[in-house]
Backbone bond lengths (Angstrom), bond angles and torsions (degrees), N, CA, C in turn:
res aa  C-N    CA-C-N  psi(-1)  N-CA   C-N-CA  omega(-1)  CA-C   N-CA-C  phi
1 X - - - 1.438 - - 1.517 109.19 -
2 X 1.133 123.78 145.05 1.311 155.48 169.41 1.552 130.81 -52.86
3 X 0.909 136.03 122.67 1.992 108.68 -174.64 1.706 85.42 -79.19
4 X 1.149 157.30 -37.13 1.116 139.65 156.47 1.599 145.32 -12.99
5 X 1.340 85.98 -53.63 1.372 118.61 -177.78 1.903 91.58 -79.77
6 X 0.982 109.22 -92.43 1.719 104.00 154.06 1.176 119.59 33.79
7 X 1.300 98.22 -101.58 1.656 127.36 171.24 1.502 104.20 -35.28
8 X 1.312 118.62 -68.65 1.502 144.42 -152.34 1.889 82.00 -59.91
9 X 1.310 132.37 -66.96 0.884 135.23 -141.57 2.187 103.25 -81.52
10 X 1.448 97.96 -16.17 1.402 110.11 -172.49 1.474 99.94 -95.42
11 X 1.357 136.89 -24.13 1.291 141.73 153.81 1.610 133.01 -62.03
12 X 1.884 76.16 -34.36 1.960 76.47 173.34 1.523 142.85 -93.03
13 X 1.786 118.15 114.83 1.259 92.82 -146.04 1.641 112.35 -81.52
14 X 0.937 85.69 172.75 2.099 84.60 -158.51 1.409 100.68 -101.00
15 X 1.576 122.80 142.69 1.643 143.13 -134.85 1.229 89.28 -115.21
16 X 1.163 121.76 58.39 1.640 136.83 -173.78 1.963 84.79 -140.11
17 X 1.427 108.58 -51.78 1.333 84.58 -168.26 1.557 95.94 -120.23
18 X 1.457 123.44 62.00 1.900 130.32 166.26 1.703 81.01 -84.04
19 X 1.413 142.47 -58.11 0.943 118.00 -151.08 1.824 112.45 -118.84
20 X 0.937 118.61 34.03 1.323 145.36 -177.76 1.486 103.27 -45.60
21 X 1.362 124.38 -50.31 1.431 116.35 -158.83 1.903 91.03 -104.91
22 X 1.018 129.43 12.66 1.240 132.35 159.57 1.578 137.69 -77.65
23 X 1.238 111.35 34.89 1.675 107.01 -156.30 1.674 102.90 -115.98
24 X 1.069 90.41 134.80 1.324 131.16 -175.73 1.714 116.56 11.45
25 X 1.723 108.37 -55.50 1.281 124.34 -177.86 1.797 116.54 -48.77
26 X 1.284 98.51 -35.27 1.858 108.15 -152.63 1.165 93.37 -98.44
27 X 1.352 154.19 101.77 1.479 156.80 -165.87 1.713 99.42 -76.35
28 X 1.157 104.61 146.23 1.442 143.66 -172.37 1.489 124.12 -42.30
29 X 1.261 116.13 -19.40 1.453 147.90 154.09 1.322 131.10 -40.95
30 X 1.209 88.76 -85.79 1.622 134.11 -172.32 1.729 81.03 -63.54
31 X 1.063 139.17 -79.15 1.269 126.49 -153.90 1.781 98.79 -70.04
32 X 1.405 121.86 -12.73 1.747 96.72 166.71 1.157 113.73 -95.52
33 X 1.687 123.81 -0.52 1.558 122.33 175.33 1.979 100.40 -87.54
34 X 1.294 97.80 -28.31 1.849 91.51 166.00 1.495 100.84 -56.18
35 X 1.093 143.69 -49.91 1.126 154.99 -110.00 1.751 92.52 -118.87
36 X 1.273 120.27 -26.61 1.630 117.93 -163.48 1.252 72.84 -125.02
37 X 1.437 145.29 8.80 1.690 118.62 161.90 1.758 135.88 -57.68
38 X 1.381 88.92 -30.63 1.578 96.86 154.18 1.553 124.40 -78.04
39 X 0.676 129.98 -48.57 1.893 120.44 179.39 2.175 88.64 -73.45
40 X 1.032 120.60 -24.72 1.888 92.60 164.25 1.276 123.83 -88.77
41 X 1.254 102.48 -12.36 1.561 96.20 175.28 1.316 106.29 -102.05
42 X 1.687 129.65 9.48 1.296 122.99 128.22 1.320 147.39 -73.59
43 X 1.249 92.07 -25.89 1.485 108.64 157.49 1.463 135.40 -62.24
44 X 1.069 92.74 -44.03 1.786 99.71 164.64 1.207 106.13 -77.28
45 X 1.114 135.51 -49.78 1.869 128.29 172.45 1.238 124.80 -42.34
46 X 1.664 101.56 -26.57 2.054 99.16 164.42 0.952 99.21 -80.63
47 X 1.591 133.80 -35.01 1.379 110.22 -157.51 1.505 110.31 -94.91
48 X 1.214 124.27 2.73 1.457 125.94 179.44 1.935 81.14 -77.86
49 X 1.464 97.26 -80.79 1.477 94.06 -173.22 1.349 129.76 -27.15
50 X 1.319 119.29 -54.65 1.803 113.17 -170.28 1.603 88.60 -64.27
51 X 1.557 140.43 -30.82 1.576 127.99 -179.29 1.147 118.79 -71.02
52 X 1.514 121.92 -22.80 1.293 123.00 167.66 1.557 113.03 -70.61
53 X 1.370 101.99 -38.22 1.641 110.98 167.58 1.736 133.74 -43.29
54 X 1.606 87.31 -53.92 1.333 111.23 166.71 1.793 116.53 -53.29
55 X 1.678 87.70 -62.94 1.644 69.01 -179.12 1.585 138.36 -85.85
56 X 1.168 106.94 13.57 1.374 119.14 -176.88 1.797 100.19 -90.14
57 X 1.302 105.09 -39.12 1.513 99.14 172.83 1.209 109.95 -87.95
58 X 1.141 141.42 4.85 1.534 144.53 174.38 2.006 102.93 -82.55
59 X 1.754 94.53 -39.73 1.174 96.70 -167.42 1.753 117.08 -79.95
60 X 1.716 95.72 -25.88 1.408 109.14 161.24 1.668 132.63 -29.16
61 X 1.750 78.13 -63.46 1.567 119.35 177.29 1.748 108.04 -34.61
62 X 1.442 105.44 -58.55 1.165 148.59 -156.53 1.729 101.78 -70.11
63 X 1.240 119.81 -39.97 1.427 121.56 -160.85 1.785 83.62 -111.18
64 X 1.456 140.39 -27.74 0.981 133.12 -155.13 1.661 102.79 -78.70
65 X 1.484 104.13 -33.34 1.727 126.74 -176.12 1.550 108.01 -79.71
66 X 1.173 100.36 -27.49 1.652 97.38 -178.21 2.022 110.14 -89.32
67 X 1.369 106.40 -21.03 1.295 125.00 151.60 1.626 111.48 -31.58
68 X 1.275 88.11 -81.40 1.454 105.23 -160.55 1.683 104.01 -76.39
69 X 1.318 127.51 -12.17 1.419 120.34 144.96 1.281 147.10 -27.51
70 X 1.681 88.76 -72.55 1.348 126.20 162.55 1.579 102.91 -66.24
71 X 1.206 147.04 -74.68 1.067 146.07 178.46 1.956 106.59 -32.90
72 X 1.001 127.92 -37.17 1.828 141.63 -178.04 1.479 101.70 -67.12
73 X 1.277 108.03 -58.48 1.336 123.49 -170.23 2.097 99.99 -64.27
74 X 1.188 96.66 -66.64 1.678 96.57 175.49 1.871 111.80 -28.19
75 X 1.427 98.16 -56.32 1.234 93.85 -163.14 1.831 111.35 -90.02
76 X 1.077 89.08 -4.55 1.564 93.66 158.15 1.928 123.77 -65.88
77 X 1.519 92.67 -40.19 1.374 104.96 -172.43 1.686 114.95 -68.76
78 X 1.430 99.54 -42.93 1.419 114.53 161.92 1.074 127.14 -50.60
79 X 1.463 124.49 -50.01 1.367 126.09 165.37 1.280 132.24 -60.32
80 X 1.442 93.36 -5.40 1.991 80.51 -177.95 1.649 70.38 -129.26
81 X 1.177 149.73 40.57 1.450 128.43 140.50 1.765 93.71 -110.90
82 X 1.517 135.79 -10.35 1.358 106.78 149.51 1.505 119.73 -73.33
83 X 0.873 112.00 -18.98 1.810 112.26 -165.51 1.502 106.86 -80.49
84 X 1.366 103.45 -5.23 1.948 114.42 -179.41 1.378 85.13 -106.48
85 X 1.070 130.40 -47.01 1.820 118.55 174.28 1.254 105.90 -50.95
86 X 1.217 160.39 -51.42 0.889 152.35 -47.93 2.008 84.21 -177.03
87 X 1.300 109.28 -62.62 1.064 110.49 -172.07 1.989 99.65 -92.02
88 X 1.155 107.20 -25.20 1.720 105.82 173.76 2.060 96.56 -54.55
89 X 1.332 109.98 -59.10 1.605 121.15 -176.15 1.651 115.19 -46.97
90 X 1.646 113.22 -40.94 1.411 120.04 157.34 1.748 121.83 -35.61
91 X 1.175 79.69 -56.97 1.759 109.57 -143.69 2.340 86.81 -85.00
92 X 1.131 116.33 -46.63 1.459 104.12 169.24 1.684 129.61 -88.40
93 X 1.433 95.70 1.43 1.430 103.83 155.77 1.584 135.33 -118.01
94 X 1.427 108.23 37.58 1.122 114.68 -175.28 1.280 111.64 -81.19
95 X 1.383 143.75 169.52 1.705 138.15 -138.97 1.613 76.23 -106.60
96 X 1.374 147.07 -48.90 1.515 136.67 -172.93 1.474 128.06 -43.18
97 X 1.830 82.06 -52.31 2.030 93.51 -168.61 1.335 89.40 -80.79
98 X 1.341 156.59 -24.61 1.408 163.69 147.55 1.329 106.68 -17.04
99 X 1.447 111.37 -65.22 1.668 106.35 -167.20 1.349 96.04 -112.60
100 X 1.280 144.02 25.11 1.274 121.97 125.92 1.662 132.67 -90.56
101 X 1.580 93.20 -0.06 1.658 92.90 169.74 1.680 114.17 -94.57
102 X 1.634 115.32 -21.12 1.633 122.56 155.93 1.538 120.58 -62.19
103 X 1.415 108.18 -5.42 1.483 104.24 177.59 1.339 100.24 -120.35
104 X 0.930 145.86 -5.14 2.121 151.38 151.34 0.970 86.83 -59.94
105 X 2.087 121.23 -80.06 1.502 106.53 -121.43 1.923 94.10 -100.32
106 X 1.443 104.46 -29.54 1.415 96.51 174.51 1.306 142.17 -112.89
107 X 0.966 91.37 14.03 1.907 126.43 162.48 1.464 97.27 61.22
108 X 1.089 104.50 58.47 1.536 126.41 -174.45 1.862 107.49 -98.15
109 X 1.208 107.41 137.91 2.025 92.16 179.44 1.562 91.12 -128.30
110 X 1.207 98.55 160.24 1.927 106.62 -173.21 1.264 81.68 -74.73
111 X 1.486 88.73 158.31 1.632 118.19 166.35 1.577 117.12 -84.67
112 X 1.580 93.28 134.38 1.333 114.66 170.60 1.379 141.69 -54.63
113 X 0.972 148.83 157.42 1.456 130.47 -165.83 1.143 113.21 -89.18
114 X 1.064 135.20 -15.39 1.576 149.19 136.30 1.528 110.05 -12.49
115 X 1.271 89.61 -62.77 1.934 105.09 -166.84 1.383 93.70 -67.68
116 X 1.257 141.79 -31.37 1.475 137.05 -153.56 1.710 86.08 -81.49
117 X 1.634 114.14 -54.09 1.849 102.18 -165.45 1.078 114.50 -76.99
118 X 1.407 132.36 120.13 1.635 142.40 141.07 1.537 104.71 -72.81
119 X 1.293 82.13 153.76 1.695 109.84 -179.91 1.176 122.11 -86.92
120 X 1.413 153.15 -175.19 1.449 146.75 129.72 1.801 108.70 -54.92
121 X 1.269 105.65 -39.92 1.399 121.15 -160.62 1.829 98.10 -69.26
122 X 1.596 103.50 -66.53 1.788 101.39 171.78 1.253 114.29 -35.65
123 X 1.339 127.22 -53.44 1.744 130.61 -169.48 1.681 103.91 -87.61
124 X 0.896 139.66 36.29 1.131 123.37 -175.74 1.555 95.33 -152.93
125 X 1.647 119.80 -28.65 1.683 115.00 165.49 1.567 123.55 -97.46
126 X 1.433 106.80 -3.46 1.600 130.63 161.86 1.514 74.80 -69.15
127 X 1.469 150.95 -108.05 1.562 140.74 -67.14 1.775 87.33 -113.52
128 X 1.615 101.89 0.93 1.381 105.36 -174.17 1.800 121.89 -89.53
């Protein structure tokens, strides 16, 4: 013998055991669903994943809408507490409640109609 032959013969596996795990008891099935257990338990591993996928962006979805709810509502509230500013600022600066609170608190009296006419003569020996 050969170290060739050798080798050749220590590599080759021997057709005593091609069908070894095939015997009689374990029906014909079952040993090709052993056999497809890897491509199903890949199969289910996409599909767990793209569902984990799903619901994490579902849940995204979910908190992004309730955001902008709450965010609607905020600025709703704001807007009609400027629009009460807004009309409070009207309503305490009107020219009436004005000069009746300069004549309470600062003992102020409207001006006379006097005070309203200038002359040619006043503006013209002022500018002199």
């Amino acid at each position: 013998m050969s170290l060739s032959s050798i080798v050749h013969s220590a590599r080759r596996k021997p057709r005593s055991l091609k069908h070894q795990f095939r015997w009689k008891l374990v029906p014909r099935f079952i040993w090709q669903s052993m056999q497809s257990f890897h491509i199903t338990l890949l199969v289910w591993g996409l599909v767990t994943i793209g569902c984990i996928f799903y619901l994490s962006q579902w849940m995204n979805y979910r908190q992004v809408a309730h955001r902008i709810d709450s965010l609607e509502t905020k600025h709703s509230k704001l807007f009609y507490e400027l629009e009460l500013l807004e009309v409070e600022t009207s309503y305490l600066t009107r020219p009436q409640r004005l000069e009746a609170l300069a004549g309470k608190t600062m003992l102020m009296a409207s001006p006379d109609t006097v005070q309203y006419q200038l002359s040619w003569v006043d503006v013209s020996s002022s500018a002199e």
